[in-house]
TILOFI-409331 format. One record per residue (C-alpha): x negated, y, z; residue in one letter; residue number from 1. Coordinates in pm, whole numbers, plus 50000, padded with zeros to 5 digits. Layout:
N
+-------+-------+-------+--------+-----+
|    px |    py |    pz | residu | num |
+-------+-------+-------+--------+-----+
|     X |     Y |     Z |      a | NUM |
...
+-------+-------+-------+--------+-----+
//
This chain:
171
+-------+-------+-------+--------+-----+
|    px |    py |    pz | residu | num |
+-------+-------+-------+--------+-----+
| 50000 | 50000 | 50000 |      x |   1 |
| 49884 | 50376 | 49950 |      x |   2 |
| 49760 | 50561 | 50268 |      x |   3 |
| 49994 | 50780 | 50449 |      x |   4 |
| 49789 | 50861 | 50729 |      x |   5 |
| 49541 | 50822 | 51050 |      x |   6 |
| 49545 | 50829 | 51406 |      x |   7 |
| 49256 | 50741 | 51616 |      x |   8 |
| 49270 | 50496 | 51906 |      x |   9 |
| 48915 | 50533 | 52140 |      x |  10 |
| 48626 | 50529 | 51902 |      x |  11 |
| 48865 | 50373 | 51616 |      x |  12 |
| 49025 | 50560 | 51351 |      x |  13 |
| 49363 | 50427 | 51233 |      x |  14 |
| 49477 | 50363 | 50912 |      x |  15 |
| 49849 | 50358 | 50838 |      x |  16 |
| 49944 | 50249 | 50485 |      x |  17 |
| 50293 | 50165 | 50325 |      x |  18 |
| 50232 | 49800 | 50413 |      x |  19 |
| 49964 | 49770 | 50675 |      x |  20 |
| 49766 | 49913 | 50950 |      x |  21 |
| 49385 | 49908 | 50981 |      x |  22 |
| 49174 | 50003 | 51235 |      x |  23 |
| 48824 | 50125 | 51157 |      x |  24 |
| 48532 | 50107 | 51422 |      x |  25 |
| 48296 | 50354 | 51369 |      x |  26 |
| 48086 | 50337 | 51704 |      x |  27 |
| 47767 | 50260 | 51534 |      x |  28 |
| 47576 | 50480 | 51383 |      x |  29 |
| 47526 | 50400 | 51038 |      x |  30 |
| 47798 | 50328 | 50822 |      x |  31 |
| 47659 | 49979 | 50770 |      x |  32 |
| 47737 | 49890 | 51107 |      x |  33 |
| 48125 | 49991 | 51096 |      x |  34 |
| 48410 | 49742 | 51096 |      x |  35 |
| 48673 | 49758 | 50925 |      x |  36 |
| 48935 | 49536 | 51062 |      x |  37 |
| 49380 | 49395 | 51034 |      x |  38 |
| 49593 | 49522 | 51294 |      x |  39 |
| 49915 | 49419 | 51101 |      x |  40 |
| 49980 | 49358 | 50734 |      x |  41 |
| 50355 | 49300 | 50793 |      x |  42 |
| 50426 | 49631 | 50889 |      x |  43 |
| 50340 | 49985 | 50792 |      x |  44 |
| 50454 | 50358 | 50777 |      x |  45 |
| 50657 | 50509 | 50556 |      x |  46 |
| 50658 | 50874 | 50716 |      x |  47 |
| 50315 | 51061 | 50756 |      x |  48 |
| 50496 | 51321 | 50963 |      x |  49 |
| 50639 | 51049 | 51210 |      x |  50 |
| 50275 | 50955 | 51325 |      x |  51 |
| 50233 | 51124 | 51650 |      x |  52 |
| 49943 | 51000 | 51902 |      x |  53 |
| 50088 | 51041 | 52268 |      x |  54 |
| 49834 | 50881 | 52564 |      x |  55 |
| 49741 | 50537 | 52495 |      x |  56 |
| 50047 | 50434 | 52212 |      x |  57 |
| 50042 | 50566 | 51857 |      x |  58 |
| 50398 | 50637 | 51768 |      x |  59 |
| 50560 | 50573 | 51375 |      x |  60 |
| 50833 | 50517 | 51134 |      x |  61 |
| 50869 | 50210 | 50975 |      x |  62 |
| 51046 | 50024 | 50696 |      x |  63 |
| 51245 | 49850 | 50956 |      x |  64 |
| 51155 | 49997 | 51261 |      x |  65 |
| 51024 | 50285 | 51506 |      x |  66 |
| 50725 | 50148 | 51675 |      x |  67 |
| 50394 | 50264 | 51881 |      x |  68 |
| 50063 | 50080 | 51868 |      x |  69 |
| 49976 | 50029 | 52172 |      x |  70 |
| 49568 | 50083 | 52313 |      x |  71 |
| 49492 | 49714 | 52297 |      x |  72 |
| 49655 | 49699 | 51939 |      x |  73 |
| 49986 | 49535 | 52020 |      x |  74 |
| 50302 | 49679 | 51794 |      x |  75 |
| 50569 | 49701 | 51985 |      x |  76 |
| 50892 | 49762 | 51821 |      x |  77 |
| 51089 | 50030 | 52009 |      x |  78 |
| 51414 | 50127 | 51806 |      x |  79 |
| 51626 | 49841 | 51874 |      x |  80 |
| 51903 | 50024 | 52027 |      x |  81 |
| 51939 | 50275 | 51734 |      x |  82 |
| 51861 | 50030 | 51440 |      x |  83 |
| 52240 | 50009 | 51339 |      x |  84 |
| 52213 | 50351 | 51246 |      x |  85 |
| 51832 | 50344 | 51158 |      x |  86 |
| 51848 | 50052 | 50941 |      x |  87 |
| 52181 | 50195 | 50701 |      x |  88 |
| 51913 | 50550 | 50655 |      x |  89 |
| 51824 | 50597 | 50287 |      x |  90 |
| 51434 | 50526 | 50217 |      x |  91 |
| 51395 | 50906 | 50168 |      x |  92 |
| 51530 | 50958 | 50486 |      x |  93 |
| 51333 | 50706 | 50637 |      x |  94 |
| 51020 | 50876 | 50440 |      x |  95 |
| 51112 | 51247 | 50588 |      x |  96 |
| 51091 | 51122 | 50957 |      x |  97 |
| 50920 | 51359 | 51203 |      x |  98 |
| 50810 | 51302 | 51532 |      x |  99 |
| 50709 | 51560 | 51842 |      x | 100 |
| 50603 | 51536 | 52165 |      x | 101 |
| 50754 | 51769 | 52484 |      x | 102 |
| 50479 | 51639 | 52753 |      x | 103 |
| 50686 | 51849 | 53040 |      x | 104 |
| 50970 | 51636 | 53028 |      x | 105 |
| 50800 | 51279 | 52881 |      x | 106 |
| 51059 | 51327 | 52544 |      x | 107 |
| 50952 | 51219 | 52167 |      x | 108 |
| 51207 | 51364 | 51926 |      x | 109 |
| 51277 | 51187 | 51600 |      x | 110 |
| 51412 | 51377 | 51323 |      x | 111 |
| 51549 | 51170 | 51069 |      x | 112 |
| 51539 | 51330 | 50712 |      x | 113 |
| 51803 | 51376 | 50537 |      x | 114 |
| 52023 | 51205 | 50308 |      x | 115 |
| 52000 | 51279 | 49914 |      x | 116 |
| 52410 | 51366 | 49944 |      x | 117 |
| 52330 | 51570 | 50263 |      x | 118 |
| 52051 | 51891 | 50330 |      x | 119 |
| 52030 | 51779 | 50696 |      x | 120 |
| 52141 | 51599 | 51003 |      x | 121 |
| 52360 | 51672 | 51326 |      x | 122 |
| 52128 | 51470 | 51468 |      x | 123 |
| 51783 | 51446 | 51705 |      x | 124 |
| 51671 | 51155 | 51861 |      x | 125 |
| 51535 | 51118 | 52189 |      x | 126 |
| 51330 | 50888 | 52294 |      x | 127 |
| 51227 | 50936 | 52689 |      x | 128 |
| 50875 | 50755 | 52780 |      x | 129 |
| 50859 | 50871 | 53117 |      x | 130 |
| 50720 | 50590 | 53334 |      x | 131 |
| 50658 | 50346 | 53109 |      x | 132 |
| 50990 | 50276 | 53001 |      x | 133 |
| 51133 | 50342 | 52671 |      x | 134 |
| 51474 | 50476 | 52657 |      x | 135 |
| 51696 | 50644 | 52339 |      x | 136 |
| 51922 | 50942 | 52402 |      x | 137 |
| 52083 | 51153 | 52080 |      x | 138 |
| 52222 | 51532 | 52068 |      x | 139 |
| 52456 | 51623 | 51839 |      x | 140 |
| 52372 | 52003 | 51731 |      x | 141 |
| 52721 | 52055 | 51526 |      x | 142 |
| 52544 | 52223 | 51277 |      x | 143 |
| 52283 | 52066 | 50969 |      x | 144 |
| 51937 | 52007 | 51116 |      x | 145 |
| 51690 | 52067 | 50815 |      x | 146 |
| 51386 | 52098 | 51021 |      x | 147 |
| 51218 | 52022 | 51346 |      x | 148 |
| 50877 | 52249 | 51394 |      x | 149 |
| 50697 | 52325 | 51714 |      x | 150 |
| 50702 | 52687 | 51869 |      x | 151 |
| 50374 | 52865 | 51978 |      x | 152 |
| 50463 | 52713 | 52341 |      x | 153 |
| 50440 | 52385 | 52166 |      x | 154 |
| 50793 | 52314 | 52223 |      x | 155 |
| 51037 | 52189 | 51958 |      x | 156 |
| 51265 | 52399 | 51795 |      x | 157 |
| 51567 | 52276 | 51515 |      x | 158 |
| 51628 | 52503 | 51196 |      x | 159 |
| 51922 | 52512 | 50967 |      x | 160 |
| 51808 | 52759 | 50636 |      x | 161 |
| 51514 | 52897 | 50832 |      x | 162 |
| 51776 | 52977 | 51123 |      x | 163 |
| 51692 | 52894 | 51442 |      x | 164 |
| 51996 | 52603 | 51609 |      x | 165 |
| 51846 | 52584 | 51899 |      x | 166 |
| 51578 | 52485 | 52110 |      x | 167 |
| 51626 | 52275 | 52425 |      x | 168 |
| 51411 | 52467 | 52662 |      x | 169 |
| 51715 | 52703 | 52615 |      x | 170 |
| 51938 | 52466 | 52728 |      x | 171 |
+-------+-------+-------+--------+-----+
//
């Protein structure tokens, strides 16, 4: 599969393609000495903009799945309660994913892209990490979601048109 993009996990770099995921150990000096190695060549990421490092787990959109790679290079497949809806999303969608981190309250929002009949979603995932469990939440903004970017306090914020919906430190 073509490269859609890197993470690094210690002194590894990470090497998400369509179909697989590599890990590349560059701890020696000379490139010689590096290896190249499998994590997975069942699964891979579709959306460069889902990859988002957090700690010790590398999080990422899938073909089938949301997962995170975990520090000892175990996948762990985390969007089991949301695949119903995850699973009927277009392949563009699934391609426009984007991911974002709010450390202050342990909360990685998914933005799904949208649909080709649709210009956005009503739609954020949540997914809380906080300690050590993994749990889904969703808010429903009642208007499109086009866009998830982070503010200068590095806090997300949801556009519609360039229009600010809102932003949950607001809440």
């Amino acid at each position: 599969g073509r490269i859609v993009g890197f993470s690094d996990m210690g002194g590894d770099l990470i090497i998400f393609t369509t179909s697989s995921i590599h890990s590349l150990n560059m701890r020696g000096n000379s490139p010689d000495s590096w290896v190249l190695s499998t994590v997975s060549n069942k699964v891979g990421c579709i959306a460069s903009d889902s990859i988002l490092k957090v700690k010790d787990r590398i999080f990422f959109a899938s073909e089938d799945s949301c997962y995170y790679l975990s520090s000892t290079g175990q996948l762990v497949p985390i969007s089991e309660p949301i695949n119903d809806m995850y699973r009927e999303l277009t392949d563009s969608s699934k391609r426009a994913t984007k991911t974002m981190y709010q450390a202050k309250k342990g909360i990685v929002y998914w933005h799904f892209g949208p649909s080709n009949n649709v210009a956005g979603t009503f739609l954020v995932y949540e997914l809380h990490i906080t300690k050590g469990e993994v749990t889904w939440t969703s808010r429903n903004y009642q208007r499109l979601i086009d866009n998830m970017v982070e503010d200068f306090d590095n806090e997300p914020a949801f556009f519609n048109k360039s229009v600010i919906v809102n932003n949950p430190l607001s809440r």
